[in-house]
Structure formats: structure tokens, C-alpha cells
C-alpha positions in Angstrom: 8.4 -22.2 -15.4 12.0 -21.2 -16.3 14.1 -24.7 -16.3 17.9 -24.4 -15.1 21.0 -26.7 -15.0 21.5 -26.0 -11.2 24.9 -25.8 -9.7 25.4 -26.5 -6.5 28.9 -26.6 -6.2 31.6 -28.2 -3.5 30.6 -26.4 -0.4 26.8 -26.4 -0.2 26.5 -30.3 -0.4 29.4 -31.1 1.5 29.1 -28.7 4.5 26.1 -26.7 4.3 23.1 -29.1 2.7 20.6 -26.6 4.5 21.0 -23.8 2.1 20.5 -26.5 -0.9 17.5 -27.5 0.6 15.9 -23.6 0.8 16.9 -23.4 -2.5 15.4 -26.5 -4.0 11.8 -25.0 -1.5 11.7 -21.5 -2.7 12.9 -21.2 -6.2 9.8 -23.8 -7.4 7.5 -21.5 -5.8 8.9 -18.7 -7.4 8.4 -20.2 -11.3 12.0 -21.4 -11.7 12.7 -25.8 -12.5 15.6 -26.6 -10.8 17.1 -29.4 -13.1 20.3 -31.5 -11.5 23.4 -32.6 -14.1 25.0 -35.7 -11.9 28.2 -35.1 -13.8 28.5 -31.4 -12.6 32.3 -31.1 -11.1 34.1 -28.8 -9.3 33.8 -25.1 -10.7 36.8 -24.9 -10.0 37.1 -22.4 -7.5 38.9 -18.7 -9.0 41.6 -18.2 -6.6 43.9 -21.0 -6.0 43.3 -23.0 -8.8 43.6 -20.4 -11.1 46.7 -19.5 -9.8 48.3 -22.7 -10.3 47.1 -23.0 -13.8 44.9 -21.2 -16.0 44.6 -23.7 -18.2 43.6 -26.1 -16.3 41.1 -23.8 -14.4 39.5 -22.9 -17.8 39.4 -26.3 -19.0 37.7 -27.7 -15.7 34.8 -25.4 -15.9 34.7 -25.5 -19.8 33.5 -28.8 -19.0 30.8 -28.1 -16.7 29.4 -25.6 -19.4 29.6 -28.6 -21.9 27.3 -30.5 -19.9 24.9 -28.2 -19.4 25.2 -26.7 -23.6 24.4 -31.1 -24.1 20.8 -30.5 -21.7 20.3 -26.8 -23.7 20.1 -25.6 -20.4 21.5 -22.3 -18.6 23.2 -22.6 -15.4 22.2 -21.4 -12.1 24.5 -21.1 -9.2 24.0 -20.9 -5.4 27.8 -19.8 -4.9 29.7 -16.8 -5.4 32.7 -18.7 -6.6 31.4 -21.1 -8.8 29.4 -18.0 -10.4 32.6 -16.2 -11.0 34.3 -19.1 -12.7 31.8 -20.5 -14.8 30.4 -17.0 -16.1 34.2 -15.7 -16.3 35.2 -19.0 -18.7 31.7 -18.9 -20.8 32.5 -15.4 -21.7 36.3 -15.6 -22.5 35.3 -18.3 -24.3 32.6 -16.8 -26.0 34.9 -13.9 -27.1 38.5 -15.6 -27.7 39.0 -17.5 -30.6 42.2 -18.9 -29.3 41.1 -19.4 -25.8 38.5 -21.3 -27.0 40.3 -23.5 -29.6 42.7 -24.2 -27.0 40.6 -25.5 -24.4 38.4 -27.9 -27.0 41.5 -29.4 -28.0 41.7 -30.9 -24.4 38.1 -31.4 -24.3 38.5 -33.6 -27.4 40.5 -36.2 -25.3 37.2 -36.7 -23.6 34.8 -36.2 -26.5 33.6 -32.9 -25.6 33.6 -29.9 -27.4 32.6 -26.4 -26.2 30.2 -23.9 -28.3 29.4 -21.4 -26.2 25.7 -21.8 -26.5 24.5 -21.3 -23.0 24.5 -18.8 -20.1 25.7 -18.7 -16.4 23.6 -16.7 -13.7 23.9 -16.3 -10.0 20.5 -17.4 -7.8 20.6 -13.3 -7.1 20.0 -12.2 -11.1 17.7 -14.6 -11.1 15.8 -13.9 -8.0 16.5 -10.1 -8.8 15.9 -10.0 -13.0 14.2 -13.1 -13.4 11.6 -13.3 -10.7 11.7 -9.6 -9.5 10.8 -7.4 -6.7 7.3 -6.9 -7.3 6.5 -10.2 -7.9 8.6 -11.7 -4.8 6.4 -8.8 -3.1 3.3 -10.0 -4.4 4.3 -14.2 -2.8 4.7 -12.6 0.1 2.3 -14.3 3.0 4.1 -13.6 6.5 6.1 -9.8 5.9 9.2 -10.2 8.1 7.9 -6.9 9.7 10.5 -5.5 12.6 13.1 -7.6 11.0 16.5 -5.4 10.6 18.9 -7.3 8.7 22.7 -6.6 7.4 23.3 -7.4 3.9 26.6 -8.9 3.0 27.3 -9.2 -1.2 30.8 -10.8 -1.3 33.8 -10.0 -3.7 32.9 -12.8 -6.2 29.4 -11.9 -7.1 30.2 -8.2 -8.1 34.0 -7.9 -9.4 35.4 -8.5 -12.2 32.4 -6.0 -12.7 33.2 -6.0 -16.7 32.7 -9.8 -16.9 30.2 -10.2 -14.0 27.9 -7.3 -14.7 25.7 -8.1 -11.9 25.1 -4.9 -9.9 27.3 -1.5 -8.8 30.8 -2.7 -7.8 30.9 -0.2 -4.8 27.3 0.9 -3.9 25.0 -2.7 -4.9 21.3 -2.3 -4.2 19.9 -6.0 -5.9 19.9 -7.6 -2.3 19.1 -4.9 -0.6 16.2 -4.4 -2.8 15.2 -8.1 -2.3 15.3 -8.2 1.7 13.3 -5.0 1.6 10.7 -6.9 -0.8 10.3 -9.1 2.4 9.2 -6.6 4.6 12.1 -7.0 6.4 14.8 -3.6 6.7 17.9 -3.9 5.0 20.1 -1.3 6.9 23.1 0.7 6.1 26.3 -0.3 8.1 30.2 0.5 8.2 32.3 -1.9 6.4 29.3 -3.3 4.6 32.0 -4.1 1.4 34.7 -5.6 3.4 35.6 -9.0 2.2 34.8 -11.7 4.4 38.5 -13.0 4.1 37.9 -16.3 2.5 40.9 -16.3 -0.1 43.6 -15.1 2.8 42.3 -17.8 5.2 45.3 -20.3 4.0 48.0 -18.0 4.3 46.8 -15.6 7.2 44.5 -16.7 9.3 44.5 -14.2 12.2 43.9 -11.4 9.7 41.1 -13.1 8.1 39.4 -13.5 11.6 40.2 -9.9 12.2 38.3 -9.6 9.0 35.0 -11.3 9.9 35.7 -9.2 13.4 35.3 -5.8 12.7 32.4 -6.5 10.3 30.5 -8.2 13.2 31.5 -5.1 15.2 29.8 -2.6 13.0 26.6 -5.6 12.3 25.9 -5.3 16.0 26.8 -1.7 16.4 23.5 -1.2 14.2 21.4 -3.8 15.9 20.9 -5.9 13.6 18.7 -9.4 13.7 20.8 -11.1 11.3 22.9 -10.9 8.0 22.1 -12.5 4.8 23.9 -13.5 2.0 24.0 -15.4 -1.2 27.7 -17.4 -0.8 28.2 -20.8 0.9 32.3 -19.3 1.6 31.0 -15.9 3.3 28.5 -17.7 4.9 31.3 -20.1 6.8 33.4 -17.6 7.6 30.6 -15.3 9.2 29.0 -18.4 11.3 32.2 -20.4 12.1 34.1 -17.2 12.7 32.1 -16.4 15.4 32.9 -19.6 16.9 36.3 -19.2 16.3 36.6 -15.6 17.8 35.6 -16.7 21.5 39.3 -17.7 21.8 42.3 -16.0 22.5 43.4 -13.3 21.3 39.9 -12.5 20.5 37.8 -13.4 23.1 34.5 -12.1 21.3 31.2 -13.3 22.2 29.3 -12.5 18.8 25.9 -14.3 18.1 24.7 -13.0 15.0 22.4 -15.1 13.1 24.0 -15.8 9.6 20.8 -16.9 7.0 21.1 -17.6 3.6 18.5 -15.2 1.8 16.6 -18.3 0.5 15.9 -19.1 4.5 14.8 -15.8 4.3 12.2 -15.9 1.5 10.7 -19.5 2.7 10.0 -17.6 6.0 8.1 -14.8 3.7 6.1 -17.2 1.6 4.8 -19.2 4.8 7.2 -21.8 5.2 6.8 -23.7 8.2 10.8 -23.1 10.3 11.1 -26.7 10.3 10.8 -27.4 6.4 14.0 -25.0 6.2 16.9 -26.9 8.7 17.1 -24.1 10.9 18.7 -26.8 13.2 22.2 -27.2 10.7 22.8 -23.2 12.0 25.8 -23.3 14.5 24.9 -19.7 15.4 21.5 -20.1 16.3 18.5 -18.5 14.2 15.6 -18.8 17.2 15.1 -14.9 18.4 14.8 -14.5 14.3 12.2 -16.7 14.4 10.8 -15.7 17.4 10.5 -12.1 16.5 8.8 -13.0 13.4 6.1 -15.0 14.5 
């Protein structure tokens, strides 16, 4: 078993506790210890914060990597944007003196100091690097056979591709690779990199809809079961913004089902549907379910 310092983040616990809990079923099964920190904080999130100070930005996460360095434990992250902070910071960190010596001097006023001991992964190099294909393949007991399903990365797991080095910026295969591990077919679509819109949502809202719209468009145009994803953020704006686009101006009536890929794999390894909150989904997940069985 590989033991990490999981972090879960704002969203999941506050608004989706359903992909926590397919998290905390499937990653056990697959060798990793899930290990909580109760004084993990916000990450804080890259855009807005960051934007209104660096310094504080840095410092906030620099303290979530501090409690983890205390456990001697690497981090793992179910969010896109926590994952961009926290491995963003830990490696500026690592590699700037000044950066570094500025940040401890306001860790001090807390008695913390960072060292830059410890490591920050997504859940998708883990699942992907960690665990692997072939042995995902070889857990499999139900194949998702007949299953065709639209991948979605997000903006925040690839780029800054220099810090992140996760996958290809512009033609990613990891998740691909991993829904395909399911039996399940991950298929090619138009706007498969479009952004779901999350960090324009404040400021334009109607554009971010229009967004989540025409990547829905080209999602059913290919007739896909479902999407899947590995971000709380895209996940909301996918599943509410359905909702949301049956009013005016839009009038849309989309009804994709939007699972988080850990849904996914509990379904693979012979998960019962009702260990894995199916219920939480506001875009409902039954023909899914019903096609698989």
C-alpha cells in the first residue's frame, strides 16, 4: 500500500460529498492509503486569489505542504485546482531561494517552516503512473462493455505544462487510456479541450454557459453515454449547466450524464450502484447504469 496525505479540497466536501466517497471506495482497492490531515485549508484556489496576492496565495498553500512534510507524507488531490496550486508552490519553492525564504518568514509567525521535502500529485498520475493501466485492467470484474464515454481533462490538470508535467498539453491520452482500461470507449469529439468556463463564470456568465453549450453539442453529436472527468469545478459546470441551459436564451434540453471517473472504476471493480451515491447526480446516471448491467 502507498500511504497519501489526501486533499480533498473546498468543493468536494462542501457540494459534491459523492465523488469523496468513490474516492475513499476505489483508491483502497487499488493499493493506495488514503490518510486525512484535519488541518488541511483551502489550496487556495489559482485564479482569483492569486490575482489578488501572490504572496498570500503562496503562503496559504505553503502551509498545507507543511502539514503534510510534518506526516512525511505526499499529497494527493481530487481537484484540478487544488493540484495546480499546491504542486505550482512546492516546486517554486523547491527551486527559489528567495521565494522560499520569503514565505517561511510568515510561516514563522505560526511556527512553521517549509522544506520542501514532499510531493504533490493529482488522483489521475496516480491512478495513471502509480496504479497503471494493466493493473486497473487486471481489477476489472464487470467491463463497461458498449459504454461510449466523452473525456473532459480541464485547464488546470495539464497547463502550466512546465510545472505540471502531467500529460500532452494539446493532445492528452492518460484518461483516455484509463476509461479504455474499463472496457468502456473513450471517443474522439470536437471541442474536447475547450475549457469548461469555470474562471469567467464571475465576470461573464452567459459566455461561460455558451461554453459548457457547445461542448454538450458536439458530446451528444457523437452519442455519447456520459463524460468523465477528474475536477469537482468542471464537474459543476457540466451538471448544473445543463440545468441552467433550459432557460432563456438557451432553451436546451441536454441530459448528459456527468461521472466522476472514480464512479466509473467502482462500477468496473463490481461495486454495487448504491455504495457510489448515484442519487447526489442532478443529471441523472440511470440509462448508464442500465446499459451496463
Amino acid at each position: 500500500m502507498a500511504d497519501y496525505a489526501l486533499f480533498l479540497g473546498c468543493n468536494i466536501p462542501n457540494r459534491l460529498p459523492h465523488l469523496e466517497l468513490a474516492a475513499r471506495k476505489v483508491l483502497p482497492k487499488m493499493d493506495i492509503n488514503l490518510i486525512d490531515i484535519p488541518e488541511f485549508g483551502c489550496c487556495p484556489e489559482p485564479i482569483g486569489i492569486q490575482e489578488l496576492s501572490r504572496d498570500a496565495w503562496m503562503a496559504m498553500a505553503a502551509i498545507n505542504l507543511c502539514l503534510a512534510e510534518e506526516k512525511g507524507l505526499d499529497i494527493i488531490t481530487l481537484c484540478n485546482g487544488c493540484f495546480e496550486t499546491l504542486r505550482t508552490v512546492n516546486t517554486e519553492l523547491k527551486n527559489d531561494g528567495h521565494h522560499k525564504e520569503k514565505v517561511n518568514k510568515v510561516l514563522s509567525k505560526i511556527g512553521k517552516e517549509y522544506k520542501g521535502t514532499q510531493n504533490v500529485k493529482h488522483v489521475l498520475e496516480v491512478l495513471y503512473n502509480d496504479i497503471g493501466v494493466e493493473k486497473i485492467k487486471a481489477n476489472v470484474q464487470k467491463e463497461l462493455k458498449g459504454i461510449k464515454i466523452a473525456v473532459h481533462y480541464g485547464c488546470h490538470v495539464l497547463r502550466p505544462s512546465a510545472i505540471l508535467k502531467t500529460d500532452d498539453p494539446f493532445q492528452p491520452k492518460s484518461l483516455d487510456e484509463l476509461v479504455n482500461a474499463l472496457g468502456a470507449e473513450s471517443i474522439p469529439y470536437l471541442r474536447k479541450m475547450l475549457c469548461c468556463g469555470t474562471g469567467i463564470e464571475g465576470i461573464d456568465k452567459e459566455n461561460q454557459l455558451w461554453m459548457v453549450h457547445d461542448k454538450l453539442v458536439q458530446v451528444e453529436r457523437m452519442k455519447a453515454d456520459c463524460m468523465t472527468m477528474l475536477c469537482p469545478l468542471c464537474y459543476i459546470q457540466y451538471e448544473m449547466g445543463q440545468l441552467q441551459l433550459k432557460k432563456e436564451p438557451y432553451k436546451a434540453q441536454f441530459k448528459v450524464p456527468i461521472m466522476y471517473y472514480p464512479e466509473l472504476l467502482g462500477l468496473a471493480l463490481g461495486m454495487d450502484p448504491s455504495e457510489l451515491g448515484f442519487k447526489l447526480h442532478r443529471v441523472k446516471v440511470d440509462p448508464v447504469l442500465q446499459k451496463i448491467q
